[in-house]
N, C-alpha and C positions, 0 to 999 in steps of 0.2 A: 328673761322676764324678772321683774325685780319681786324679789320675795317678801319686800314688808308693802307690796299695794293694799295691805287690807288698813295702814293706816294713813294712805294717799289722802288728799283734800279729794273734792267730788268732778272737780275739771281734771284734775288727773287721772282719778279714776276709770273717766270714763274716756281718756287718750287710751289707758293701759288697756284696759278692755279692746278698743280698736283693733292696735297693736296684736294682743292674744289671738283674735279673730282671722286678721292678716295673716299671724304667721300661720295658724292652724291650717286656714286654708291652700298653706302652701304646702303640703302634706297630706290632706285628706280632702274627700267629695265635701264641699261645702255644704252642701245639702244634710247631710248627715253631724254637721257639728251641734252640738244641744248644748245649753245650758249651762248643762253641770259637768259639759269638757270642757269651756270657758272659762268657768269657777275654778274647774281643778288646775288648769293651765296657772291661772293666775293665784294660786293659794288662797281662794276664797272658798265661803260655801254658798251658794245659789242663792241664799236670803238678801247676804250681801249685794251680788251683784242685781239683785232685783231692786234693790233700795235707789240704784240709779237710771236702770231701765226696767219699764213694766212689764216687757215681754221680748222673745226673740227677734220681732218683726222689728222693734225698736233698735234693738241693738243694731240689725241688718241697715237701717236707715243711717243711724250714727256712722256708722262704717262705710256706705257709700256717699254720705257726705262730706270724709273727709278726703275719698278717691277723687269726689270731684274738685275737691280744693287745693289738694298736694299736687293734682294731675293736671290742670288748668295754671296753676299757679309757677309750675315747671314749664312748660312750655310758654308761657309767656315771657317768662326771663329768656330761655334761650333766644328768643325774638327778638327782643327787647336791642334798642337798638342798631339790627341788622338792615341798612337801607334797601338790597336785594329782597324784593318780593320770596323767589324762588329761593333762596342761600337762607330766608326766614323759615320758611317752610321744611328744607333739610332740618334746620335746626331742629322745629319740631317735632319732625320726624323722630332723630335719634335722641334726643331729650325725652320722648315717649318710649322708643325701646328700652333708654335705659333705668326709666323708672319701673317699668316692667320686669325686667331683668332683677331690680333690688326685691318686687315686691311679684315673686311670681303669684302667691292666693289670692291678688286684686284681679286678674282676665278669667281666675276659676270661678270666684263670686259672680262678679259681670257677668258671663256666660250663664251662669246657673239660674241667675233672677232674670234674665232675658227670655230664657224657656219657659220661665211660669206662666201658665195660661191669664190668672187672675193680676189685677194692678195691684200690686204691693209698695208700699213706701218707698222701699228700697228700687223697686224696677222703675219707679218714672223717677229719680233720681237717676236711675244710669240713663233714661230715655234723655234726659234735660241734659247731663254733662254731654251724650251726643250730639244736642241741637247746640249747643253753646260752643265747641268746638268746629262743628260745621260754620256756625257763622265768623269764627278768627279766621278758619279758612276761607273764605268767601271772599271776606275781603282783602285778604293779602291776593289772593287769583283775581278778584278784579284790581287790584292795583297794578298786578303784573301785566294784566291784558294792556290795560293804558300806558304803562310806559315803554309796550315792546319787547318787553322779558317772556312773556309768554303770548299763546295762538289768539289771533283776535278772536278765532271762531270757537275757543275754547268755551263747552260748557262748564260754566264754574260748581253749581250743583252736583255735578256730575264727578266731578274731580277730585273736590272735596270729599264725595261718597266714596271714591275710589283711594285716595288718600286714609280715610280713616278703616274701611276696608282692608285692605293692604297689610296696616301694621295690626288687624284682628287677624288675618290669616295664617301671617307669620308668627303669632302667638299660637296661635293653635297647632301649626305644625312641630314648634319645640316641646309645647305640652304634650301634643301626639308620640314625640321621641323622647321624651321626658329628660327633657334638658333643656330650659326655658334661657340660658347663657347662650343657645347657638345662635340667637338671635341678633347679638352683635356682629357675628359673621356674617349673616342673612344681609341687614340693615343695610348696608351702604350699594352693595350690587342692587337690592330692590329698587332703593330707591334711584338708583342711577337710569334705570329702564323708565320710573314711575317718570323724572324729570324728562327726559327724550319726549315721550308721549304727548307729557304737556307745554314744551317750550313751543316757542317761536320756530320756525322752519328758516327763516333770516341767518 
């Protein structure tokens, strides 16, 4: 963490803020991070970091707005000209484990604001980067249907749910062994079974 953030401009500020949140979460219950472990993280003191955000909820938004942009925006390059519907989709697959992998505090946040009963800033931000990813997938599965790469009878909704499912699972279970690296082991057998399921029978 860089030590003179207390004299950063206020867009950096509030990257490094991100950053602190990120990594703390990769280390402790999200749920239980406040304020002034933020501040201390980042050599501030809580006046400061308020001067950029008004409240904790704020910062929680800040910070899932940038999972959804670093997270979409990675995945899309891995895509990014793969003509193979299916071979796009691997892509995204392990281009998604391996941001996970760098950033294990991003699936413990995710998880943590998904449970919240109430809509929080932060929770329909994780709800929308899931609809927004569903629909990249939707339509690489129906391109695949049509050119024969994949099951005509495949349901695409469905795939996609299990697609994005899949790589929540196998996060859980490294967090469950607390070793969020075994993932990269995990990833390519998963996805070898997830491919089987959804190709073409041809």
């Amino acid at each position: 963490m860089n030590m003179h953030s207390k004299h950063l401009p206020a867009d950096e500020r509030r990257a490094v803020t991100i950053e602190a949140v990120v990594d703390l979460a990769g280390t402790q219950n999200p749920s239980e991070i406040t304020t002034a472990a933020i501040a201390k993280h980042m050599n501030l003191t809580q006046g400061a970091l308020f001067r950029h955000f008004p409240n904790k909820d704020a910062i929680w938004k800040a910070v899932m707005e940038w999972v959804a942009e670093q997270l979409l925006a990675r995945i899309d390059r891995s895509a990014q000209g793969v003509d193979s519907p299916l071979a796009a989709m691997e892509a995204m697959f392990m281009s998604h484990v391996e941001f996970v992998a760098e950033h294990p505090g991003v699936p413990r946040m995710m998880f943590g604001e998904l449970q919240r009963a109430e809509q929080t800033p932060a929770k329909l931000m994780v709800q929308n980067l899931i609809q927004r990813y569903g629909e990249r997938l939707n339509r690489l599965i129906e391109k695949g249907k049509a050119n024969g790469e994949l099951s005509p009878t495949l349901d695409a909704e469905a795939a996609a749910t299990l697609f994005i499912g899949t790589i929540q699972g196998m996060v859980m279970q490294s967090l469950l062994a607390g070793d969020v690296k075994r993932i990269h082991n995990d990833a390519p057998r998963v996805f070898a079974i997830y491919r089987r399921g959804i190709g073409s029978a041809q």
